[in-house]
DOVEX-449523 format. One record per residue (C-alpha): residue in three letters; x, y, z. Coordinates in nm, 4 decimals. Example, Ala and Ser with C-alpha at 12.3 -4.5 7.8 and 13.67 -1.06 7.14 Angstrom:
<kebas>
+-----+----------+----------+----------+
| res |       xx |       yy |       zz |
+-----+----------+----------+----------+
| ALA |   1.2300 |  -0.4500 |   0.7800 |
| SER |   1.3670 |  -0.1060 |   0.7140 |
+-----+----------+----------+----------+
</kebas>
This chain:
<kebas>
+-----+----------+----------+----------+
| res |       xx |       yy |       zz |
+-----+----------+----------+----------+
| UNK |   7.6591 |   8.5852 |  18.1534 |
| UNK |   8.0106 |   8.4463 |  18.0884 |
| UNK |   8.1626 |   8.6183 |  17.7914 |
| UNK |   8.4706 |   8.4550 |  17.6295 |
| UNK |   8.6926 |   8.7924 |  17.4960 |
| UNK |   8.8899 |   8.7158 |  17.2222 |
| UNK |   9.0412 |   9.0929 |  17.0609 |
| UNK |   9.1968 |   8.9603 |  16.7228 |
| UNK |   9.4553 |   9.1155 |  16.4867 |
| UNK |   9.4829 |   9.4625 |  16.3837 |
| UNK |   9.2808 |   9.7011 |  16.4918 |
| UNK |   9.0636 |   9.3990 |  16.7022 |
| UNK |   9.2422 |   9.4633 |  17.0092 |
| UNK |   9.0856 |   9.8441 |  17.0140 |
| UNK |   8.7798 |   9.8119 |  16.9105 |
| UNK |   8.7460 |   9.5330 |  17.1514 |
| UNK |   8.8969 |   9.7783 |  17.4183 |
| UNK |   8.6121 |  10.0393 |  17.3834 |
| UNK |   8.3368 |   9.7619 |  17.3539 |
| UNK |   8.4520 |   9.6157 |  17.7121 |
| UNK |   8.4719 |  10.0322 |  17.8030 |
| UNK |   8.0732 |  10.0462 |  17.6856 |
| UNK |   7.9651 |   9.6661 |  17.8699 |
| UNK |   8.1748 |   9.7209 |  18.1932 |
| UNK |   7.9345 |  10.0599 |  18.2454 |
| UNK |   7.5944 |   9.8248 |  18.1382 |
| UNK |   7.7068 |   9.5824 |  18.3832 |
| UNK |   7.7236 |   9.8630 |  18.6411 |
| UNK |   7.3854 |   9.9983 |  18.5765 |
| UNK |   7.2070 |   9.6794 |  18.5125 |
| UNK |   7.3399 |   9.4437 |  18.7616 |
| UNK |   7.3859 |   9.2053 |  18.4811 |
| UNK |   7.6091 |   8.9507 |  18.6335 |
| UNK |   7.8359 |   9.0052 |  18.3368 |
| UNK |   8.2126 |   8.7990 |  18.3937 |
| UNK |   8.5181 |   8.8252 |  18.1060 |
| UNK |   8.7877 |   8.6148 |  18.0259 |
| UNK |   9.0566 |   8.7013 |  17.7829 |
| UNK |   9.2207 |   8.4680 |  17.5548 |
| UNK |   9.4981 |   8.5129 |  17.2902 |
| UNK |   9.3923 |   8.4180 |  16.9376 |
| UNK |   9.5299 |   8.5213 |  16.5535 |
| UNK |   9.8958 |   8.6175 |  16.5269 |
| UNK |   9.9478 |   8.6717 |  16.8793 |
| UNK |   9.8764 |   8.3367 |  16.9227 |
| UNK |  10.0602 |   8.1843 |  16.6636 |
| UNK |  10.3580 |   8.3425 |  16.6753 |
| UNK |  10.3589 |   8.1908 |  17.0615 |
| UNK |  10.1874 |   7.8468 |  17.0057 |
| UNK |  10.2032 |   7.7682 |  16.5940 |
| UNK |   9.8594 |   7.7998 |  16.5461 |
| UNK |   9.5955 |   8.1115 |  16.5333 |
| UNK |   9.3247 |   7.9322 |  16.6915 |
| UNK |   9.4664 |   7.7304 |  17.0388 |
| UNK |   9.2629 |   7.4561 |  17.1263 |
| UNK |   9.2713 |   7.5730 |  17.4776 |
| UNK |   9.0235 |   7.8448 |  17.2984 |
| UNK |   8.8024 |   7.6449 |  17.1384 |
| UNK |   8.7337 |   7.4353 |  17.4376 |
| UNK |   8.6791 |   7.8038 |  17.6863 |
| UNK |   8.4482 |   7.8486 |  17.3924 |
| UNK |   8.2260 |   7.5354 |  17.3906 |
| UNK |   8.2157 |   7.6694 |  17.7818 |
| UNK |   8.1258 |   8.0028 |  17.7408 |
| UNK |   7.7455 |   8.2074 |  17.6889 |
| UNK |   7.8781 |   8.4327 |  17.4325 |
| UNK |   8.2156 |   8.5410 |  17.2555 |
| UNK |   8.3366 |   8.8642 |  17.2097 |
| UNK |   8.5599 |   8.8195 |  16.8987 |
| UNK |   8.7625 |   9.1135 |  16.7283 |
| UNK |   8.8381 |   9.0822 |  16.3614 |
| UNK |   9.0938 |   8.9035 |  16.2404 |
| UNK |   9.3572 |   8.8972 |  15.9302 |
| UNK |   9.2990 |   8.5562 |  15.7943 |
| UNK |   9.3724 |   8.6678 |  15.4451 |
| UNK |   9.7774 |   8.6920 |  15.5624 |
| UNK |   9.7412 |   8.3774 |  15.7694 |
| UNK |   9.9521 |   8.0941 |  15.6879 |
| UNK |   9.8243 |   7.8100 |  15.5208 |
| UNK |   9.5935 |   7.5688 |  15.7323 |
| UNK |   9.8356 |   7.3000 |  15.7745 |
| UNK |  10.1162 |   7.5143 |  15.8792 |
| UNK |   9.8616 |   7.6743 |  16.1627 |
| UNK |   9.6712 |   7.9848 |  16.0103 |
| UNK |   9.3393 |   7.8513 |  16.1084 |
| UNK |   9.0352 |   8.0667 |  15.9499 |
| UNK |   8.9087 |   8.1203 |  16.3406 |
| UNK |   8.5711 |   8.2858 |  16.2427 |
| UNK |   8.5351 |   8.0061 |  16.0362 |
| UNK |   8.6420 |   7.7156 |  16.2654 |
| UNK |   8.4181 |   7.9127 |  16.5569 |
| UNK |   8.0839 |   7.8901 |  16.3412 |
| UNK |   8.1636 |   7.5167 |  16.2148 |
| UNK |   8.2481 |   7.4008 |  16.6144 |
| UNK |   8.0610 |   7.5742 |  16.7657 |
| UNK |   7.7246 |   7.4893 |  16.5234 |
| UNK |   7.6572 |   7.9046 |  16.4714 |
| UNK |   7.4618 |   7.8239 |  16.1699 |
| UNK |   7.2873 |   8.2056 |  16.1869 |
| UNK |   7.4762 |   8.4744 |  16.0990 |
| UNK |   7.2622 |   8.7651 |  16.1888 |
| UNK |   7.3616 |   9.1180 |  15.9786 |
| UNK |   7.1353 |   9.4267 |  16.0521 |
| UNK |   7.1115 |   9.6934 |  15.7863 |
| UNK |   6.9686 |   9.9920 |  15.9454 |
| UNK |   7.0173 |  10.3632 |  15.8627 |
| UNK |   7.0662 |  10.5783 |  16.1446 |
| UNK |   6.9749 |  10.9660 |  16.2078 |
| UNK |   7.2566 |  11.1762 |  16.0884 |
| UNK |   7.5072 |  10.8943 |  15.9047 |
| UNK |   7.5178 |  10.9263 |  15.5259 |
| UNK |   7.3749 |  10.6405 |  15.3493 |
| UNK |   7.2849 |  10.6133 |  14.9876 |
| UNK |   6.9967 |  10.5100 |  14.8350 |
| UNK |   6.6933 |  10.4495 |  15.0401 |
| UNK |   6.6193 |  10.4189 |  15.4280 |
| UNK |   6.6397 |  10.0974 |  15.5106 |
| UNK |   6.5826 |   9.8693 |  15.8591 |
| UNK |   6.6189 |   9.4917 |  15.7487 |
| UNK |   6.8165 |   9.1905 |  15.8799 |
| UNK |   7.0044 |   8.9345 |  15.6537 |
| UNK |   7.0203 |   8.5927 |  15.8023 |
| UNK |   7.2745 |   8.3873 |  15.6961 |
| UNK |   7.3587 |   8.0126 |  15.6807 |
| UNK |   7.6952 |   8.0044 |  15.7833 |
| UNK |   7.7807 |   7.6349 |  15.8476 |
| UNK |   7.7850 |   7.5028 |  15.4847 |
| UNK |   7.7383 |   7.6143 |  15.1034 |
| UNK |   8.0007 |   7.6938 |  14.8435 |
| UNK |   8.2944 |   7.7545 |  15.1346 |
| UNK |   8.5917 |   7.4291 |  15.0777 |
| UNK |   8.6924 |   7.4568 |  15.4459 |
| UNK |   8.3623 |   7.3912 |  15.5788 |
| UNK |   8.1077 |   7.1337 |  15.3583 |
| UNK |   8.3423 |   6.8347 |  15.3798 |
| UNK |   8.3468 |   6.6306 |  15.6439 |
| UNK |   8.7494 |   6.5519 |  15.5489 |
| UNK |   8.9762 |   6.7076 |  15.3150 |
| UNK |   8.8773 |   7.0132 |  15.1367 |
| UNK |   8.5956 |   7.1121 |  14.8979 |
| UNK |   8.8190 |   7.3184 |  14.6421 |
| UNK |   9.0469 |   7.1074 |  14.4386 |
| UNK |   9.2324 |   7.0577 |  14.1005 |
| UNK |   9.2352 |   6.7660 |  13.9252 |
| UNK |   9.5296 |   6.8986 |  13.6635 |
| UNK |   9.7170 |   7.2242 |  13.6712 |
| UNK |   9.4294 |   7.3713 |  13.4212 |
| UNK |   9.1538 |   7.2652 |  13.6306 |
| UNK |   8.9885 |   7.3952 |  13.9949 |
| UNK |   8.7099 |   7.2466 |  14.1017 |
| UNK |   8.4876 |   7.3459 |  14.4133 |
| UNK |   8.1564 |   7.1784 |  14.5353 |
| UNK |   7.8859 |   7.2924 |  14.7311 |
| UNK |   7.6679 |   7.1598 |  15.0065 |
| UNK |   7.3165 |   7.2070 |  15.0809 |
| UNK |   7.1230 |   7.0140 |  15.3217 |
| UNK |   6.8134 |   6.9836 |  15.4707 |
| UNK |   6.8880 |   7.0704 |  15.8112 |
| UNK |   7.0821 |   7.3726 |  15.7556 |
| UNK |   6.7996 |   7.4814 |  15.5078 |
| UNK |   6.5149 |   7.3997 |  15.8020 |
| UNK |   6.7280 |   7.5855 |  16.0905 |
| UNK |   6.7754 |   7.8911 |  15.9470 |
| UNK |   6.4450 |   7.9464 |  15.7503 |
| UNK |   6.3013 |   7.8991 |  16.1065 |
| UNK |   6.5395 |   8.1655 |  16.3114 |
| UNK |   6.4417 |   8.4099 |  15.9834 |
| UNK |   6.0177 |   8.3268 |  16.0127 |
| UNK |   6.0762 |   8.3350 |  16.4211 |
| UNK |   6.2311 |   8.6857 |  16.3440 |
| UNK |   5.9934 |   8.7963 |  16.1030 |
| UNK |   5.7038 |   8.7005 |  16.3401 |
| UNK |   5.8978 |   9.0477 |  16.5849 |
| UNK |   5.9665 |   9.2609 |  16.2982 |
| UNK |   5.7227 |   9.3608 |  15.9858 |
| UNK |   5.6318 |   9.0027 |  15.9117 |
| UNK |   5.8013 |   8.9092 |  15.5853 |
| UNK |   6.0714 |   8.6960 |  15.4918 |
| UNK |   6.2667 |   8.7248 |  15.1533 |
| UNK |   6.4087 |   8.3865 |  15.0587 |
| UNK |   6.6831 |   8.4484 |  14.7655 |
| UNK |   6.7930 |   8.1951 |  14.5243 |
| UNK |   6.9473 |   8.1039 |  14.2079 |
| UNK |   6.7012 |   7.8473 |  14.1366 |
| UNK |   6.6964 |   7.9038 |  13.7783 |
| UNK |   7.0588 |   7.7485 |  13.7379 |
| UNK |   7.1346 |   7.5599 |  14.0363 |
| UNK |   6.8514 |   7.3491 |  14.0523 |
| UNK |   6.8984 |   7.1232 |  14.2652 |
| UNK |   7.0671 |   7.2723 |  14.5318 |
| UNK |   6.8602 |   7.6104 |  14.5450 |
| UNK |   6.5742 |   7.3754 |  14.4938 |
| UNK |   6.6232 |   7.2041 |  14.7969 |
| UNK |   6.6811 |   7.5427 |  15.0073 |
| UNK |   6.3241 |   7.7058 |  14.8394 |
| UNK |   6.1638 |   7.3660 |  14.8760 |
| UNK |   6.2328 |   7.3892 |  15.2813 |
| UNK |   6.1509 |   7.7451 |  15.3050 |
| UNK |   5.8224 |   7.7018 |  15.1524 |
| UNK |   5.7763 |   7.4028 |  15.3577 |
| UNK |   5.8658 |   7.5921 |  15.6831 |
| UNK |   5.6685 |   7.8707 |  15.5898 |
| UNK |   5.3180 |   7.6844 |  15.6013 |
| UNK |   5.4039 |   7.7362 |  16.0247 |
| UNK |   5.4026 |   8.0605 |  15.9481 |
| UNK |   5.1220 |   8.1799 |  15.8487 |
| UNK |   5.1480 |   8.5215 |  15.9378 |
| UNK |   5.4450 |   8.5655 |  15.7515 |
| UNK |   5.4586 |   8.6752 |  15.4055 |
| UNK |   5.7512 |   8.4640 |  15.1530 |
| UNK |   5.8886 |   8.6091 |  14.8986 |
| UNK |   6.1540 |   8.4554 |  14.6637 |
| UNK |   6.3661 |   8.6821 |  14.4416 |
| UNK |   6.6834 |   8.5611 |  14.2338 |
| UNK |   7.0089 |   8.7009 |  14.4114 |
| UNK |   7.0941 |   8.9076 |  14.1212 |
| UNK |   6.7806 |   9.0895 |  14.1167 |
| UNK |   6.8425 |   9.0927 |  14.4967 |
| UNK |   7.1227 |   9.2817 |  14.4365 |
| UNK |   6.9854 |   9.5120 |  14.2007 |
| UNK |   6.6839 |   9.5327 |  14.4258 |
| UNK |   6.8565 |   9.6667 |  14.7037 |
| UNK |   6.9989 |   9.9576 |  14.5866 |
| UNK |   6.6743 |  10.0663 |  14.3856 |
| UNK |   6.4590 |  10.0104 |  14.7320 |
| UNK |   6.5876 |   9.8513 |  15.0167 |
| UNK |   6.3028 |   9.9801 |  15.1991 |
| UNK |   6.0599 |   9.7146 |  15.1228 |
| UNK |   6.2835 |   9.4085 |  15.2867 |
| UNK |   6.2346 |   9.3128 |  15.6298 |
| UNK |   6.3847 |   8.9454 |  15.7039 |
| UNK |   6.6274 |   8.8669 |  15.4228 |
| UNK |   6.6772 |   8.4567 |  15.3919 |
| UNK |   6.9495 |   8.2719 |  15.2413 |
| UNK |   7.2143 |   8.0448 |  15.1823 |
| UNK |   7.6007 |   8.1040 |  15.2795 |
| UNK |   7.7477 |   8.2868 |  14.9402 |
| UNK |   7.4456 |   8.4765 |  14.8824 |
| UNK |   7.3900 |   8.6336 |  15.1837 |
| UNK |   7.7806 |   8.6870 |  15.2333 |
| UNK |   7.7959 |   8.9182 |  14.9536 |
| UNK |   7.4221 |   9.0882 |  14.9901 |
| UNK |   7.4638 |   9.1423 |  15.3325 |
| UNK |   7.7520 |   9.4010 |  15.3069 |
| UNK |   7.6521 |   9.5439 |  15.0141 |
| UNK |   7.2878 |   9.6452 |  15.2381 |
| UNK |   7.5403 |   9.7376 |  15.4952 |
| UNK |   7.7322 |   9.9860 |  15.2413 |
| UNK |   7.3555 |  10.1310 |  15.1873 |
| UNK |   7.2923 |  10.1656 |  15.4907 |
| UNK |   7.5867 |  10.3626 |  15.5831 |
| UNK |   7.9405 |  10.1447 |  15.5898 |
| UNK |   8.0634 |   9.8134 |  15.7449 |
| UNK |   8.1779 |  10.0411 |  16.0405 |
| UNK |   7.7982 |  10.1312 |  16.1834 |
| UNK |   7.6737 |   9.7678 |  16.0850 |
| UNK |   7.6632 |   9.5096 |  16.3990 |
| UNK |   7.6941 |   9.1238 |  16.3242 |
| UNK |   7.6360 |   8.8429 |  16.5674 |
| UNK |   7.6816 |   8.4135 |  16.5118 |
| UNK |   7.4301 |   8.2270 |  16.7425 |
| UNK |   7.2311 |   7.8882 |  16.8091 |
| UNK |   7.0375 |   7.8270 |  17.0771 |
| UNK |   7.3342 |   7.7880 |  17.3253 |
| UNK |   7.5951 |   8.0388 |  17.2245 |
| UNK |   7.6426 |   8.3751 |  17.0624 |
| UNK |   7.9396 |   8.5143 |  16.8773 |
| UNK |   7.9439 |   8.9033 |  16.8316 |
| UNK |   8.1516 |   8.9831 |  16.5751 |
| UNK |   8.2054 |   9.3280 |  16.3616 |
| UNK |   8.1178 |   9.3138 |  16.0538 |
| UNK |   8.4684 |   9.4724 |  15.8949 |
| UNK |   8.7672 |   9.3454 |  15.8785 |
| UNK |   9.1232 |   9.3903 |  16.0819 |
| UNK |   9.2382 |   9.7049 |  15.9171 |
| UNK |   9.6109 |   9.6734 |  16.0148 |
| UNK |   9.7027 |   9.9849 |  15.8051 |
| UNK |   9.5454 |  10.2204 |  16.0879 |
| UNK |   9.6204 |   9.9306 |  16.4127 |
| UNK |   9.7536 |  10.1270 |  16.6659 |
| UNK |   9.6621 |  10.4932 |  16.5966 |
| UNK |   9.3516 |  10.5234 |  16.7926 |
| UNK |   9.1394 |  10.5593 |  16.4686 |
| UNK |   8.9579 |  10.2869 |  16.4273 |
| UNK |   8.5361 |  10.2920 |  16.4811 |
| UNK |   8.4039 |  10.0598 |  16.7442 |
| UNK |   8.0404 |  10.1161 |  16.6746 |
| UNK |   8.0155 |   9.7136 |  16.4503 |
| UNK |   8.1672 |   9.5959 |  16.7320 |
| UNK |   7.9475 |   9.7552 |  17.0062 |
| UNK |   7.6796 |   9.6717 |  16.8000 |
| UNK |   7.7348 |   9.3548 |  16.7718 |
| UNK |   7.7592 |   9.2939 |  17.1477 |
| UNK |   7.4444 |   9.4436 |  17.2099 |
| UNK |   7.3216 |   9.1919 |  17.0075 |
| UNK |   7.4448 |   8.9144 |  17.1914 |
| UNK |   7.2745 |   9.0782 |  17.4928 |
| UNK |   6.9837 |   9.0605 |  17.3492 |
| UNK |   7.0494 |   8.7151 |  17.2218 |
| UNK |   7.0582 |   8.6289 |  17.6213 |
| UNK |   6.7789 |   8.8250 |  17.7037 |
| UNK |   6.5640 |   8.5938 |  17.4539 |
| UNK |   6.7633 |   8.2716 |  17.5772 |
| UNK |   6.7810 |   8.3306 |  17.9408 |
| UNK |   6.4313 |   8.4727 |  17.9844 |
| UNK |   6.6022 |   8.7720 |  18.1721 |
| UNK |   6.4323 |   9.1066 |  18.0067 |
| UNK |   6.6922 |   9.3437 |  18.1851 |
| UNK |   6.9439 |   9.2114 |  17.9369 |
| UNK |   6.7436 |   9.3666 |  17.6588 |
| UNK |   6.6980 |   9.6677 |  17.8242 |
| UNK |   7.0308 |   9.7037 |  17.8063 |
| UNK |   7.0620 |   9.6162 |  17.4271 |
| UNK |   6.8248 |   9.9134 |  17.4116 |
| UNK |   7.0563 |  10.1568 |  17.5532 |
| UNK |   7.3390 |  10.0226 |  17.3338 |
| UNK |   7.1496 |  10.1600 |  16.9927 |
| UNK |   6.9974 |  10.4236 |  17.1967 |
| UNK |   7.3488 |  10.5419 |  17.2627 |
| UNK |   7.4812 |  10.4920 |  16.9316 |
| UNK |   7.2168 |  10.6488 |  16.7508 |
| UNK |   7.2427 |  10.9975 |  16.9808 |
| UNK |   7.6620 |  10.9496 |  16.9087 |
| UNK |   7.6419 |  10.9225 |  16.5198 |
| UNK |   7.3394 |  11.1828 |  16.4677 |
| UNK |   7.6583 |  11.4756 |  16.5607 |
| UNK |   7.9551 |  11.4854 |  16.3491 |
| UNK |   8.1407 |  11.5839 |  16.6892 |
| UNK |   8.1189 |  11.2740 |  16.8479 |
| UNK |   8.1815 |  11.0356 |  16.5451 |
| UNK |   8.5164 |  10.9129 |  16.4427 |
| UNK |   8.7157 |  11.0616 |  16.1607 |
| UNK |   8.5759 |  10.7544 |  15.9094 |
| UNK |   8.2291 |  10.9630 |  15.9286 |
| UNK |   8.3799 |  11.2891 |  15.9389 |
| UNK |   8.4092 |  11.3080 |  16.3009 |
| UNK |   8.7164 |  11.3672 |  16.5510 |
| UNK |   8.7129 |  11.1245 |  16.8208 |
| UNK |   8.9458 |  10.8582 |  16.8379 |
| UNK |   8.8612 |  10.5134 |  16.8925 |
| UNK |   8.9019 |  10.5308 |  17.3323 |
| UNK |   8.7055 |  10.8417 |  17.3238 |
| UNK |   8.4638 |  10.7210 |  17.1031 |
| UNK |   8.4654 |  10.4234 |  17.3406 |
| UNK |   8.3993 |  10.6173 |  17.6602 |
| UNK |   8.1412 |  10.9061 |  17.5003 |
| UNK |   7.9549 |  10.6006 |  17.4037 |
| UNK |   7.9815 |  10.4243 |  17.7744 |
| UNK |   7.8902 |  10.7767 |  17.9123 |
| UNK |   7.5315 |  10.8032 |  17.6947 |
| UNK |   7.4517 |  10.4338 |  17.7992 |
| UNK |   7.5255 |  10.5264 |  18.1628 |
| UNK |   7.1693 |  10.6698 |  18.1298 |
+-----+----------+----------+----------+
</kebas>
C-alpha cells in the first residue's frame, strides 16, 4: 500500500510522528507491504512555494492508495488567491472523496456523557452549502451590495445516490439501519431531492431499516439517546456539525477517528483541528489520528481483497481501547501523563501483539 504522508500545521507534524511510530510496527508484524512518502503541505509549504497546497502534492496524491494527512490551520491561511488553499477541502473536491466517514464510539474507561454509543456518520463532502466547493467557477458566497451576503447550495443526484449507497453498504455490516436527516420541512427542494434518493436507494436494501429525522431533532436526539443510531446519513452541513457533536458524546474530538474515501483512495484524517497553542510541547493526543489510519487500513482491506490488512485495523482499536481504559497510559487531555511520543510508542508496543 503506498501511503502519501502529509503532517500539516501545528501539532500535525506530531501526531503524524506517533501514527507512522504505530504503522511502521503493523508493517513489521503483518508483512503489509506498507511504503511512505513525505510531502510538505500548509505553512511549511507556503512560506517556501506561495501556496499551502503544491501541485506537485496533488498530483503524488491522484498517485497514491491512501493519504496520511495531519490537521491543518486553514482558519489563519491567507486568502485563496494569495495561496492559502483550504487543502482538506481541495483533497476531497480532486480527489472525488465524497464519504466522509466519522465513528462515534465510546470506549472502556474514557468519560463520555450521555449514553453509550457505537454509530458512524457518513458524510457528503463534495458539495452542499460550502462556496469553495458547489461551483464549478467562482465562488458560491457572494454580496450583491455591502448590506447583502448571499450563499447557495448544491444538491445533486449523484452525490445524493453515492453516499446513501456507502451508508446502506455499511449498514448491511453493522446493526442494519440507516438514519437519513433532513430539513425537508423548509428546504424543500433540495432536502427533497436528497430523501427522494435515499428512499429510492433504499428499496436495494431491503434489509435495512430508513429512518428520516429533521437535523434539529437529530441534534436533540443525540444527546437524549445516541444509543439507538447505527448508520447516520446526510448531506455536507448537517453531518459536519452532528458528527462532532456525537463525537463530544462519545468522549472528545481527540479519541474520534475520521477517514475521506471512494473507491480508489482513502484520506485519514483526525477529526480535530491543528492546535498550535500546544505545537511543539509533546502534548498533543494521537489517538484521531491513529484511528483514522486504521481506518484507511481497513478501507484497503475491503478494496484490495487482502484480509491481513484488517487484521491489522483490529489491533489498532484493540490497542487503543487497552491504552485509554488506564488513566496511566492516556495523555494529559484525559487525565493521563504521557506525552504525545510516548503515547505514540505505548500504543505501537500493544499492537506489536
Amino acid at each position: 500500500m503506498d501511503i502519501l504522508v502529509l503532517p500539516g500545521d501545528g501539532i500535525g507534524p506530531e501526531i503524524t510522528e506517533a501514527t507512522l511510530d504505530v504503522l511502521n510496527v503493523l508493517n513489521q508484524r503483518f508483512d503489509l507491504g506498507l511504503s511512505f512518502e513525505e510531502m510538505t503541505i500548509g505553512f511549511k509549504a507556503y512560506d517556501a512555494e506561495g501556496t499551502t497546497l503544491p501541485e506537485a502534492v496533488m498530483t503524488r496524491a491522484h498517485q497514491a492508495d491512501g493519504i496520511l494527512l495531519g490537521p491543518i490551520s486553514h482558519l489563519d491561511y491567507p486568502p485563496r488567491d494569495k495561496g492559502g488553499v483550504n487543502i482538506s477541502a481541495a483533497m476531497r473536491v480532486r480527489l472525488d472523496l465524497f464519504a466522509n466517514v466519522r465513528p462515534a464510539r465510546t470506549r472502556p474507561g474514557v468519560p463520555h456523557r450521555g449514553s453509550d454509543m457505537d454509530l458512524v456518520i457518513m458524510r457528503e463532502c463534495t458539495e452542499g452549502m460550502y462556496p469553495d466547493r458547489n461551483m464549478y467557477k467562482g465562488s458560491g458566497e457572494f454580496m450583491p451590495d455591502p448590506d447583502t451576503a448571499l450563499s447557495l447550495r448544491k444538491i445533486t443526484r449523484k452525490a445524493c445516490d453515492r453516499i446513501a449507497r456507502a451508508s446502506f453498504d455499511l449498514a448491511m455490516t453493522r446493526r442494519r439501519k440507516v438514519t437519513a436527516v433532513h430539513k425537508g420541512n423548509n428546504f424543500i427542494l433540495t432536502d427533497g431531492l436528497f430523501l427522494e434518493v435515499v428512499r429510492q436507494v433504499a428499496t436495494d436494501y431491503p434489509e435495512v431499516e430508513l429512518e428520516e429525522v429533521i437535523v434539529d431533532a437529530m441534534a436533540a436526539m443525540l444527546v437524549r439517546d445516541a444509543s439507538r443510531y447505527d448508520v447516520i446519513c446526510s448531506t455536507n452541513f448537517y453531518c459536519d456539525i452532528l458528527s462532532d457533536l456525537a463525537s463530544e458524546l462519545s468522549g472528545g474530538l481527540g479519541v474520534a477517528g475520521s477517514m475521506n474515501a471512494n473507491s480508489e483512495r482513502c484520506a485519514a484524517q483526525a477529526q480535530h483541528g491543528s492546535a498550535p497553542d500546544i505545537a511543539g510541547l509533546d502534548r498533543a493526543n494521537p489517538t484521531s489520528l491513529i484511528l483514522s489510519a486504521g481506518m484507511m487500513l481497513r478501507w484497503y482491506a475491503d478494496k484490495s481483497g487482502k484480509p491481513v490488512f484488517a487484521s491489522a485495523a483490529d489491533a489498532i482499536d484493540a490497542a487503543i481501547d487497552t491504552a485509554l481504559s488506564s488513566p496511566d497510559s492516556r495523555t494529559s487531555d484525559l487525565g493521563g501523563t504521557l506525552g504525545t511520543k510516548a503515547f505514540g510508542r505505548h500504543v505501537a508496543e500493544l499492537v506489536d501483539g
